[in-house]
C-alpha positions in Angstrom: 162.5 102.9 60.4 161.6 103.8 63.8 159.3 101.2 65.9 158.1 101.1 69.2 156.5 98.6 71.3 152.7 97.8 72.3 154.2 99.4 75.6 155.3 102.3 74.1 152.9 102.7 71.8 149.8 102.2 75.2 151.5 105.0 76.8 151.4 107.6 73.9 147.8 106.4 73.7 147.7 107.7 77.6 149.2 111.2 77.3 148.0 113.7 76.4 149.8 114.9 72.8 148.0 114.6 69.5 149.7 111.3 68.4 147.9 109.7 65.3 147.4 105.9 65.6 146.7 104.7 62.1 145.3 101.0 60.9 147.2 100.4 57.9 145.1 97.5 57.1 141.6 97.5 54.9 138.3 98.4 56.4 136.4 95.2 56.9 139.9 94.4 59.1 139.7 97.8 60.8 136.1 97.1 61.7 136.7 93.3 62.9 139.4 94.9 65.4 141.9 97.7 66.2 143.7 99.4 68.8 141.2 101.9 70.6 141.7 105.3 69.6 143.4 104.9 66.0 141.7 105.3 62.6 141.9 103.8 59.2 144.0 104.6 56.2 144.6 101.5 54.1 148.2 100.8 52.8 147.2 101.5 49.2 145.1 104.9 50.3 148.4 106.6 52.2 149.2 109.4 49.6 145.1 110.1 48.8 144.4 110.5 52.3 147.1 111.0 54.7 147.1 115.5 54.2 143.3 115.4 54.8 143.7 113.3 58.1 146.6 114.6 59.3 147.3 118.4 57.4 150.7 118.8 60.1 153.9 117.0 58.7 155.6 116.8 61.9 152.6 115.0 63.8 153.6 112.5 65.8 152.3 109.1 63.6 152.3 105.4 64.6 151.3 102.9 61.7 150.1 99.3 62.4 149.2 97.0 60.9 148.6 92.7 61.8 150.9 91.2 62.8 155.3 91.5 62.1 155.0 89.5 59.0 152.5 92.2 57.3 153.6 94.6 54.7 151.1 97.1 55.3 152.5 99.1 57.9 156.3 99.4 56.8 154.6 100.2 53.8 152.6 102.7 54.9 155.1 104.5 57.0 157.5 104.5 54.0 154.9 106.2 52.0 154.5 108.9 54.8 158.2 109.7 55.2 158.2 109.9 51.9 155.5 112.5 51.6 157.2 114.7 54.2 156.3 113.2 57.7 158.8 113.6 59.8 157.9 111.4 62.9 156.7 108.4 61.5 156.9 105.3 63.6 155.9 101.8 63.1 154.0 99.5 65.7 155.3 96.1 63.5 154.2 94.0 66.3 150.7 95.0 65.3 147.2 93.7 66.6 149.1 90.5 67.7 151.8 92.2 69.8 148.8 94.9 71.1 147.3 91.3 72.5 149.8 89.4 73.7 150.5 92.5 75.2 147.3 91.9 77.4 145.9 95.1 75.9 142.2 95.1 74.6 141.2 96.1 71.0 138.2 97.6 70.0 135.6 96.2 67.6 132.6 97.9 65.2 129.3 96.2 63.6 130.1 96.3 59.7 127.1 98.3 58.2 
């Protein structure tokens, strides 16, 4: 599995390609906080979702998730390899490492 750094993963964030950030985690999570700029696809939603949100297999795709010690975002980068992705990286550092990182994260009222 390829990974990157909260460095790494700022600077994509910066440029101007058509990476995809994805929030492996569930909604109310998503909503509480995530990096600026990526969306949500649960984990568990991956195959039901991921050709609607991103039709072009060789996107560039980073998956996070919480924290190392979550599952969700190994899991959900698995399931995109998988399914034909062929630039699938994986942020396992998560919202943690995006802090300590000193970067900020973004946060939505729950409606």
């Amino acid at each position: 599995m390829n990974t990157l750094t909260a460095d790494q993963v700022h600077q994509k964030l910066l440029s101007d390609n058509d990476t995809v950030v994805i929030n492996a985690l569930g909604k109310d999570s998503f909503l509480a906080k995530h990096i600026p700029g990526s969306i949500n696809i649960p984990a568990g939603d991956v195959e039901e979702r991921a050709e609607q949100v991103v039709p072009d297999k060789d996107q560039e795709i980073i998956v996070y998730c919480a924290s190392p010690d979550c599952p969700a975002s190994p899991k959900a980068a698995k399931k995109l390899t998988d399914m034909g992705y062929s630039k699938v990286y994986d942020f396992e550092d998560g919202i943690t490492g995006w802090l300590k990182a000193n970067y900020s994260l973004s946060r939505e009222d729950s409606k």
